[in-house]
N, CA, C and O atoms as CSV, one atom per row, in Angstrom:
chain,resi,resn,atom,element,x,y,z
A,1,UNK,N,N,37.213,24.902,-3.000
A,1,UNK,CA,C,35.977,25.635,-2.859
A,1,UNK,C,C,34.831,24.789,-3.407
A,1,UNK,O,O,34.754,24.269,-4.519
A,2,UNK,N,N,33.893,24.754,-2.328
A,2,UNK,CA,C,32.834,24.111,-3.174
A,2,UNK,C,C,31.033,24.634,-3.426
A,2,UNK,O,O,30.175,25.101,-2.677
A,3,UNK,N,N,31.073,24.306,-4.686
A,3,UNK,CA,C,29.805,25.478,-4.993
A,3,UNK,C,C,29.102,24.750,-5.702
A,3,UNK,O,O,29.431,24.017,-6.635
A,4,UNK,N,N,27.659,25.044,-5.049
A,4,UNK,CA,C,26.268,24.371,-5.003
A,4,UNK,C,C,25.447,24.987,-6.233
A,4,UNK,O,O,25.129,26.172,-6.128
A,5,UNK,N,N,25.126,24.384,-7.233
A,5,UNK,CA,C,24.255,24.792,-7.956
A,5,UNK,C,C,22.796,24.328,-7.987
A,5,UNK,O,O,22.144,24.685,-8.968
A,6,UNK,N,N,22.186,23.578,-7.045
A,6,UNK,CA,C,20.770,23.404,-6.352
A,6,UNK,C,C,20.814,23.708,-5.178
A,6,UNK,O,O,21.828,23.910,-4.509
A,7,UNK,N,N,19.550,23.771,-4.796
A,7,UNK,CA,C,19.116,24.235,-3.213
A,7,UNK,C,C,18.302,22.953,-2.996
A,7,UNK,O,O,17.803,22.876,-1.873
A,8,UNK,N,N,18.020,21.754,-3.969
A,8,UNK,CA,C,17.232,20.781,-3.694
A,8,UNK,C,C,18.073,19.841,-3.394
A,8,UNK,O,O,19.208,19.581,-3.795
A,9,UNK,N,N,17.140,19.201,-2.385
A,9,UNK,CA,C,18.068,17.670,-1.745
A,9,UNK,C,C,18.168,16.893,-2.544
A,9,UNK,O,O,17.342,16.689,-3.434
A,10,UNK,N,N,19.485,16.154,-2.329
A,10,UNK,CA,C,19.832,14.600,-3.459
A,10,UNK,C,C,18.328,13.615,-3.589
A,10,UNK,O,O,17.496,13.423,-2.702
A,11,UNK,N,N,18.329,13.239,-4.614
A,11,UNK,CA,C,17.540,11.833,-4.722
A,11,UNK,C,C,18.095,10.769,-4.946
A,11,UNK,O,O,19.182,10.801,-5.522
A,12,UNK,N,N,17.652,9.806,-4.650
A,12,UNK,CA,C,18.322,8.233,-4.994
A,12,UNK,C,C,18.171,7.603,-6.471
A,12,UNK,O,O,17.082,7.726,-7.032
A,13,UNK,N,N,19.196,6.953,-7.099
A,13,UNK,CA,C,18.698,6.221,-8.066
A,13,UNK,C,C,17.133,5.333,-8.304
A,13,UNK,O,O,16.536,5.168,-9.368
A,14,UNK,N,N,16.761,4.876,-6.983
A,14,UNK,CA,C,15.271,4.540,-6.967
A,14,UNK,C,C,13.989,5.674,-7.428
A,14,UNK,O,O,12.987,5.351,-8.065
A,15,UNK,N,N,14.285,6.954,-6.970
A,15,UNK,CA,C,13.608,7.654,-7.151
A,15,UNK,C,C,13.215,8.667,-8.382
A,15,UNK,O,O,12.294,9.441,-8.638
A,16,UNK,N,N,14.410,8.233,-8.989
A,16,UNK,CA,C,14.496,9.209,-10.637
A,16,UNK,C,C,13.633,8.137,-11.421
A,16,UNK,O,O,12.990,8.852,-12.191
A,17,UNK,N,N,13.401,7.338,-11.568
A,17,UNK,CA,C,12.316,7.274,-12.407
A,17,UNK,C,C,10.718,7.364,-12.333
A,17,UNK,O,O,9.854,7.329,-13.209
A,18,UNK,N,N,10.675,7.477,-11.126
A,18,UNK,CA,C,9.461,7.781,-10.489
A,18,UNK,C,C,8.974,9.260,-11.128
A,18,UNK,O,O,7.971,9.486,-11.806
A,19,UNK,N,N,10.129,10.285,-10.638
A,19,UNK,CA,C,9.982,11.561,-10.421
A,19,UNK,C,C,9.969,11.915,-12.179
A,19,UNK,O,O,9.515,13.022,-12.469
A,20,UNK,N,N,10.410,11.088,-13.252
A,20,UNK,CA,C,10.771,11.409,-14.463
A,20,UNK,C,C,9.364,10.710,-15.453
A,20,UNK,O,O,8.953,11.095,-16.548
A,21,UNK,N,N,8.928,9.717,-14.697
A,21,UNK,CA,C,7.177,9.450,-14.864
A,21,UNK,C,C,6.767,10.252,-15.017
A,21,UNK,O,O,6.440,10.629,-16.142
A,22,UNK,N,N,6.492,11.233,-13.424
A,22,UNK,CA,C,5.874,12.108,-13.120
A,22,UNK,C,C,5.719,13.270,-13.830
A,22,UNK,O,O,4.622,13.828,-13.833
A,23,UNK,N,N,6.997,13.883,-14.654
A,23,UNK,CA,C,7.414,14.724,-15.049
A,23,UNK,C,C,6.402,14.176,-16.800
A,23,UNK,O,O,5.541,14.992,-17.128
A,24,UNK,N,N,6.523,13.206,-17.529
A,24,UNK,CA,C,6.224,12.573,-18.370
A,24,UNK,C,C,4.496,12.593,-18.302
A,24,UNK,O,O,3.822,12.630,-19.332
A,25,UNK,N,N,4.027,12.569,-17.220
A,25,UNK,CA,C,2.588,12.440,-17.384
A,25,UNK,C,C,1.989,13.693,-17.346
A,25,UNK,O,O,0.838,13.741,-17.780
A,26,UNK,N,N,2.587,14.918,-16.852
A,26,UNK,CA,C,2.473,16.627,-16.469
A,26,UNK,C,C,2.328,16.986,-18.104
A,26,UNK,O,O,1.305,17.367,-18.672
A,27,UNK,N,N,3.764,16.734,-18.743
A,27,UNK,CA,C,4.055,16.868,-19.908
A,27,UNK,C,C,2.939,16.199,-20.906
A,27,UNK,O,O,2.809,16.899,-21.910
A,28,UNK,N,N,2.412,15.472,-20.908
A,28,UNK,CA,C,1.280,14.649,-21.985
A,28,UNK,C,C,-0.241,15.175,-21.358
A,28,UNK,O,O,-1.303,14.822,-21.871
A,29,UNK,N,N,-0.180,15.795,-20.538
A,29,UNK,CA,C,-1.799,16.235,-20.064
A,29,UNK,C,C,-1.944,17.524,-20.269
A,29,UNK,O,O,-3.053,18.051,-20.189
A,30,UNK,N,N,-0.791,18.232,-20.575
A,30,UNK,CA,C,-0.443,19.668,-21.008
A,30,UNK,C,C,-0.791,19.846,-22.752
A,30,UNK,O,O,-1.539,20.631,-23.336
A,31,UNK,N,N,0.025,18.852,-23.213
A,31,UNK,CA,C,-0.161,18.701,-24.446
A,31,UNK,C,C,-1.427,18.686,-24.895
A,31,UNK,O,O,-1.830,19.507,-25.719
A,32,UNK,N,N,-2.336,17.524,-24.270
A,32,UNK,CA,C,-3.541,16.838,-24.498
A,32,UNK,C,C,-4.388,18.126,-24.511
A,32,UNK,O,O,-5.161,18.191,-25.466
A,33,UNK,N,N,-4.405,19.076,-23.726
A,33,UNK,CA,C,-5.591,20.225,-23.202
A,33,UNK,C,C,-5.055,20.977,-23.900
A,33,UNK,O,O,-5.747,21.995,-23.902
A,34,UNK,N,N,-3.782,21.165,-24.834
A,34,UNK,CA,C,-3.722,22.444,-25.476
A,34,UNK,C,C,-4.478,22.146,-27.348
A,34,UNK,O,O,-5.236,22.881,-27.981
A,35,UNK,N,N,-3.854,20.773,-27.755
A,35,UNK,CA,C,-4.739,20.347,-29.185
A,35,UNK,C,C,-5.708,19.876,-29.344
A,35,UNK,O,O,-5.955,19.362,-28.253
A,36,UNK,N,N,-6.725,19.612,-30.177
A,36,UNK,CA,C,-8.159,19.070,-30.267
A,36,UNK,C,C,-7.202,17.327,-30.371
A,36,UNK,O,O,-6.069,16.849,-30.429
A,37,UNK,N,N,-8.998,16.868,-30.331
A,37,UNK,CA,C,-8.739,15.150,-30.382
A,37,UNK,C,C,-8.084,14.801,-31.851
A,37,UNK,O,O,-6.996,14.292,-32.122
A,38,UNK,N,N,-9.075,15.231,-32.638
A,38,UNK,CA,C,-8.420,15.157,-33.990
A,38,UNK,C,C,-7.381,16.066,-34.812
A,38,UNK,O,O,-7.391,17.287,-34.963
A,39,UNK,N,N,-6.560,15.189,-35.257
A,39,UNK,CA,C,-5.563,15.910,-35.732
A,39,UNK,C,C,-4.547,15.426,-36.761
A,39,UNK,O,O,-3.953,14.357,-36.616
A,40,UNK,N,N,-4.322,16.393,-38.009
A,40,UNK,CA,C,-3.638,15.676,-38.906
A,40,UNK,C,C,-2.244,16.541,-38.813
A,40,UNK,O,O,-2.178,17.708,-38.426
A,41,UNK,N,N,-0.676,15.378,-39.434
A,41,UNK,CA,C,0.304,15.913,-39.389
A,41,UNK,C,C,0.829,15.101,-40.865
A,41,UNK,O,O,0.458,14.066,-41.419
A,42,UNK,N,N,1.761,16.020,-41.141
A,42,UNK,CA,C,2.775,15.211,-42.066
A,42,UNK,C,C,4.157,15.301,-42.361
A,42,UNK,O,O,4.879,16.297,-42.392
A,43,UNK,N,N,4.520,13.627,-42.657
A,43,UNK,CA,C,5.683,13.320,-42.112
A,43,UNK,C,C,6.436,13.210,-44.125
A,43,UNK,O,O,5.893,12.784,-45.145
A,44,UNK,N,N,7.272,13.574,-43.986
A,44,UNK,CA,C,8.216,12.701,-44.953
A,44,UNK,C,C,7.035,13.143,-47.035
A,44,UNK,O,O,7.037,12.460,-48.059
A,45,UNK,N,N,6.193,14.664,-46.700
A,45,UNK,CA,C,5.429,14.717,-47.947
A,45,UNK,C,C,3.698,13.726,-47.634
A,45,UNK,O,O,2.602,14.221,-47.898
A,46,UNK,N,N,3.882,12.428,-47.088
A,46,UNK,CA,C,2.667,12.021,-46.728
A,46,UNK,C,C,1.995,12.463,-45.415
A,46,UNK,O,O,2.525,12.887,-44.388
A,47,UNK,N,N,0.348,12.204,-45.778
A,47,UNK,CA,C,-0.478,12.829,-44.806
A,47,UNK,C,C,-0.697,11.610,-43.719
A,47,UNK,O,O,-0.874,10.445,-44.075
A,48,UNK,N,N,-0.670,11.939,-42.663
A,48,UNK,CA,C,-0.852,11.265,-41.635
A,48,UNK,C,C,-2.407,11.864,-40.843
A,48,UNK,O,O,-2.672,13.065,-40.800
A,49,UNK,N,N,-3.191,10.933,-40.339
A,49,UNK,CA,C,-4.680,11.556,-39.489
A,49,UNK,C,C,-4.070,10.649,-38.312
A,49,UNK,O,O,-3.656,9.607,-38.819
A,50,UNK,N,N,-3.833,10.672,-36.702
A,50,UNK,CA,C,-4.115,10.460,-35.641
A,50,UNK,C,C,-4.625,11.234,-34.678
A,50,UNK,O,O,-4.965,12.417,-34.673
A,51,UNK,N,N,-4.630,10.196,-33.671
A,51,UNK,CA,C,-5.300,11.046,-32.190
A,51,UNK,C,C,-3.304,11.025,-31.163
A,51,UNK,O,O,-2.215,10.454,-31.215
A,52,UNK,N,N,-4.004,12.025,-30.437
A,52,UNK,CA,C,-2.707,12.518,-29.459
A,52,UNK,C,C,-1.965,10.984,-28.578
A,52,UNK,O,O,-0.780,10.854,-28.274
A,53,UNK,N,N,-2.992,10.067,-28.352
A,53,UNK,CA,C,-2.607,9.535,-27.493
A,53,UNK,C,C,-2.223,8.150,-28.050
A,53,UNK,O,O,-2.823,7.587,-28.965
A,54,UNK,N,N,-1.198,7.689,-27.418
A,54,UNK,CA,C,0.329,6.491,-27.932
A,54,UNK,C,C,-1.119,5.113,-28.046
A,54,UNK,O,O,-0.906,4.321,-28.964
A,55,UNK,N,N,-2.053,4.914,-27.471
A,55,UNK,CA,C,-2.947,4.102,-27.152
A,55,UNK,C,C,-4.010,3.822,-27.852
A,55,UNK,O,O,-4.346,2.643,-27.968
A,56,UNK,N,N,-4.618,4.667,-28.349
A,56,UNK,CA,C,-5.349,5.294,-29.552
A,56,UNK,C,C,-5.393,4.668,-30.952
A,56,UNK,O,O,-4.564,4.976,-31.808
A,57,UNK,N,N,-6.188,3.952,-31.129
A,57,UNK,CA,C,-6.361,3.461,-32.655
A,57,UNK,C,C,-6.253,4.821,-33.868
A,57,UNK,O,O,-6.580,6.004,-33.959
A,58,UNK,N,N,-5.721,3.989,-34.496
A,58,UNK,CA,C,-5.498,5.186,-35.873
A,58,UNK,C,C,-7.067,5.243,-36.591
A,58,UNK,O,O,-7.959,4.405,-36.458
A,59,UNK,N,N,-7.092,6.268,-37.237
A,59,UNK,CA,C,-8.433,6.744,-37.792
A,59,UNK,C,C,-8.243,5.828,-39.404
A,59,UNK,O,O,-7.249,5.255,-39.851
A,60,UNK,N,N,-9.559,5.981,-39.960
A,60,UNK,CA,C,-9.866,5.352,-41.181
A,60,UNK,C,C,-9.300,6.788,-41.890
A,60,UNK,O,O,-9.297,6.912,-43.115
């Protein structure tokens, strides 16, 4: 017996990283519009100040 748990067509190994980009850039523009630019977190007891984005110079 064989039983289908998608209704979506196969993709190729060429195409999963494309589609997992894609998925990756949805995910970081979601993020981006939900927190302000500035923003502090802390890791490990110390204070950390950055911005959201991997590109982004760290603040003074």
């Amino acid at each position: 017996m064989y039983v289908s748990y998608s209704n979506l067509d196969p993709i190729s190994q060429e195409m999963l990283p494309d589609a997992m980009d894609g998925v990756i850039v949805a995910v970081e523009r979601s993020i981006v519009s939900e927190i302000p630019t500035r923003f502090g977190f802390m890791l490990d007891g110390h204070m950390r100040r950055s911005n959201i984005l991997r590109s982004s110079p760290a603040m003074k």
